[in-house]
N, C-alpha and C positions, 0 to 999 in steps of 0.2 A: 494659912489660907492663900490660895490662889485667885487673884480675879483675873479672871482669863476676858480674851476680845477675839474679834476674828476680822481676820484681814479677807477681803475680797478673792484675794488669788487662791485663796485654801479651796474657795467654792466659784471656782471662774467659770463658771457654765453657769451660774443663777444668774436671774435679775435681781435688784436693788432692791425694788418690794421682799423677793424670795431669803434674800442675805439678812437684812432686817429682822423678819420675822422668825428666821434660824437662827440668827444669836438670841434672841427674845427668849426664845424657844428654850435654850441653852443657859441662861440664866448672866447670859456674858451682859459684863460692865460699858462695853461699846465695838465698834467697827473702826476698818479704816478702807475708804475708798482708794480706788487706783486709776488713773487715763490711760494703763496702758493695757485696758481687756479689749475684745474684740468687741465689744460693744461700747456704746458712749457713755460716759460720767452719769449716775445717774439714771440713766435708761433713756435719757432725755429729760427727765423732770426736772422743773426749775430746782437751784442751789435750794433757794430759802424752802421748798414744800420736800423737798427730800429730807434736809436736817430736821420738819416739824415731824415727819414721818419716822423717823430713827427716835426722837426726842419723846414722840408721844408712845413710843415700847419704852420709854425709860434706857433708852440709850446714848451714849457719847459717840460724838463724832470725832473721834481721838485723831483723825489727823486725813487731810487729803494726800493721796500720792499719784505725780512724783515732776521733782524738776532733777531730769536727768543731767546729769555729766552739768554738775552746778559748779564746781571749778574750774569749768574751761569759760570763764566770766567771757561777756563781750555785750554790746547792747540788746542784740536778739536774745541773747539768756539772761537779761535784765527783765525783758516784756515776755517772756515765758512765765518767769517767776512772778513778776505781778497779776498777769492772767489768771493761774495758779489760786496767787492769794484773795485777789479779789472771788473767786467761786468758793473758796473756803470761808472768805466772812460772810460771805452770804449765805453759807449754808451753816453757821454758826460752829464750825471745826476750830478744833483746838489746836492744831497744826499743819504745816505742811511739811511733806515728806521731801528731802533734798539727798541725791543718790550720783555721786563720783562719778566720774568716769574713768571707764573699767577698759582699755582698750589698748595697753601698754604702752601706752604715751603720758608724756610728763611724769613719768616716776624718779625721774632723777632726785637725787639729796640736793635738797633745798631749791629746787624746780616745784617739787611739787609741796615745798609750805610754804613759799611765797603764794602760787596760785590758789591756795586754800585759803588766805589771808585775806588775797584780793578780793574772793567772790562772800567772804564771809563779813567784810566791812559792806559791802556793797549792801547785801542782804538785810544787816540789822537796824538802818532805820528804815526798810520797807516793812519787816514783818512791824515793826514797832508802833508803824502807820496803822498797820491791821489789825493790831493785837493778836499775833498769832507766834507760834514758836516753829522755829526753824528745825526740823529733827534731822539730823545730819548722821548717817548709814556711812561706817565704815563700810568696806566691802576685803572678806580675807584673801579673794583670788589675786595671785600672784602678779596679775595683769594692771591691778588696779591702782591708781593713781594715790589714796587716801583708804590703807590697810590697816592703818593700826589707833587706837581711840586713842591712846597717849598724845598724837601728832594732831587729832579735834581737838584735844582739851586744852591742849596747849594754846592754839591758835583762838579759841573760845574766849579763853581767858586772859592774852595777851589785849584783846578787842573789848575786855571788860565787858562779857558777853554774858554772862553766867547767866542762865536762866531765858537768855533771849532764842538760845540755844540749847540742844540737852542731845543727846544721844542715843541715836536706837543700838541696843547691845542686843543683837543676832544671835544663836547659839550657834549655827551654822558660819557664819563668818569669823565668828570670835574663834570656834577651833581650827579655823584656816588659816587664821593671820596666828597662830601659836598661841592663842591662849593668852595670858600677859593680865593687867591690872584692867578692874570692871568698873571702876568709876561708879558708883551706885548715885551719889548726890549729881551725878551729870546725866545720870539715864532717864531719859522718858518716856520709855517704851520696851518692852522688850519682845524680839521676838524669836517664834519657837517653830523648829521641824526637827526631824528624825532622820537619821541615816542608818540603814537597817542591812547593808551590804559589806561584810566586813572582809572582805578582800580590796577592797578601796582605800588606795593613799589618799590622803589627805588632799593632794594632788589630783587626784583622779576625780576628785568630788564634782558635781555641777549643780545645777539648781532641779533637772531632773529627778537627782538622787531622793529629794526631800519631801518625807512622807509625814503622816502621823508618828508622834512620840509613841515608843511601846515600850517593852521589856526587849528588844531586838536592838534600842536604839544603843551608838556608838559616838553620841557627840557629848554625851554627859549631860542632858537638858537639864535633866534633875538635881545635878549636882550644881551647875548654873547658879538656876535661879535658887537654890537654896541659898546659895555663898553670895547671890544680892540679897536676898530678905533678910540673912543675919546680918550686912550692912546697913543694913537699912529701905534700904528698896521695898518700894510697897505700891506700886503702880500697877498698871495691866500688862499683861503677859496674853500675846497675840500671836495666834496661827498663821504661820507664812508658811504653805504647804506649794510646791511648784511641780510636785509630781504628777505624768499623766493621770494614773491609776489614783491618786487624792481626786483629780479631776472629773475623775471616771463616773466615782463611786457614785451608787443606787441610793442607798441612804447615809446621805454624811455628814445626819445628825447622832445616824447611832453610832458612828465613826467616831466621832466627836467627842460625843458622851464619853465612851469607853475609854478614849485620849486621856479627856480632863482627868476620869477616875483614877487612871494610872499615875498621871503626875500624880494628883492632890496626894494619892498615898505615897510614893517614891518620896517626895518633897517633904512628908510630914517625918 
C-alpha cells in the first residue's frame, strides 16, 4: 500500500483551500506547501488557521517548502531559515523543506561537504528549538552543489543528526544523480514524477519534463518506491509534478486518481 500526499506544485494554479480539499478528495495522507508559487503561502491565511484547515480534512502538513541554496550558510540564510520555521510551527508542519544550491558553484570535492556541514550544524539546534525536521533534497543535476544522499547521510550522521534530519528521495533526481543506495531508515519523504519522453538523456532532463507517473514512465517510480517498502520505508510518497501541461490540466483530480491507480498496481 501506497499512501500517497500531494505537493503544491503538482497543482500550482489552485488555492490552498482548492489543494486541501483535493487531496481530501484523494484520500492522500497530507500536503506539502511551497513559497515559491506565484501566489503567497497560504493564500494569505494565518499559519495556525491554514494547518486547522488541512488538519480538520484529516490531513498532515508533512512539511513547509523551501529554504533555498541552504549551504551556502551566512546570517541572511540563518533568518531565512528561522522565518521558514517559525510559519511551520505555527502551522503545526512536520517539516521544513531545505533545497541545495543548484548553480554550479561550490561543487568542488570537499568544498561542497564542508559547506554542507556548516549549514547543517547550524540548522540542528534551530529546527530542535521548533521541533521540526529538517528534510534536506539532494538534487541529481549536474550543476548541483549536494547530488548525491550518501554525501547527506554522511554529514547527518557525522552531526549525530539522525532523525533531526531525514531525506527526501526524488525519483527524478535520484535517476539523475545515477541511481546508487536509498537509505530508507534516513528517508522522510519521497517524492514522485514521470518522465515520459524517451529520447531524453538523463542529461537532457529538466524539471519541465515531469509529469504524472503512467505506463510511459522512464524513471522506474514503481520500481523506486517498491525497493524502499521492501526496506522498509513506509512513509508518504508525494507528487512533485513541475510540468506545464500537469499545470494545465482541466481535472487533476482524475489525473490523479488514474496516477495513484497505476502506481498502487505497478507497485503491488
Amino acid at each position: 500500500m501506497i499512501s500517497f500526499a500531494l505537493n503544491h506544485m503538482t497543482v500550482a494554479k489552485l488555492s490552498y483551500v482548492a489543494l486541501v480539499d483535493l487531496a481530501a478528495s484523494l484520500g492522500c495522507v497530507g500536503i506539502e506547501v511551497r513559497n515559491d508559487l506565484p501566489q503567497p503561502l497560504f493564500d494569505g491565511m494565518s499559519p495556525q488557521a491554514a494547518g486547522d484547515l488541512a488538519r480538520s480534512r484529516k490531513l498532515r502538513l508533512l512539511a513547509v517548502a523551501e529554504v533555498k541554496r541552504f549551504n551556502e550558510w551566512s546570517d541572511a540564510k540563518a533568518a531565512e531559515a528561522l522565518a521558514l520555521m517559525q510559519i511551520a510551527k505555527a502551522a503545526g508542519a512536520e517539516a521544513v523543506s531545505l533545497i541545495p544550491r543548484n548553480d554550479n558553484l561550490g561543487t568542488g570535492n570537499g568544498e561542497r561537504q564542508a559547506a554542507l556541514r556548516v549549514a547543517l550544524k547550524a540548522l540542528k539546534p534551530m529546527l530542535e528549538d521548533h521541533d521540526l525536521v529538517g528534510m534536506v533534497e539532494p538534487l541529481g543535476f549536474e550543476i548541483c552543489a549536494l547530488r548525491y544522499k550518501s554525501e547527506a547521510v554522511d554529514a547527518i550522521e557525522a552531526l549525530n543528526a539522525t532523525g533531526r534530519f531525514k531525506l527526501v528521495h526524488d525519483t527524478f533526481h535520484h535517476t539523475l544523480a545515477g541511481g546508487g543506495p536509498i537509505y530508507p531508515a534516513h528517508t522522510g519523504i519521497v517524492h514522485i514524477s514521470g518522465v515520459v519522453d524517451k529520447g531524453l538523456s538523463t542529461g537532457q532532463m529538466t524539471d519541465a519534463h515531469r509529469v504524472l507517473v503512467d505506463g510511459g514512465d522512464v524513471l522506474g517510480n514503481a520500481d523506486q518506491i517498491r525497493a524502499l517498502q521492501a526496506a522498509g520505508y513506509a512513509g508518504p510518497v508525494s507528487f512533485e509534478c513541475f510540468a506545464p501541461s500537469v499545470h494545465d490540466l482541466a481535472d487533476p483530480a482524475s489525473a490523479l486518481r488514474t496516477s495513484m491507480s497505476h502506481l498502487a498496481a505497478a507497485v503491488a
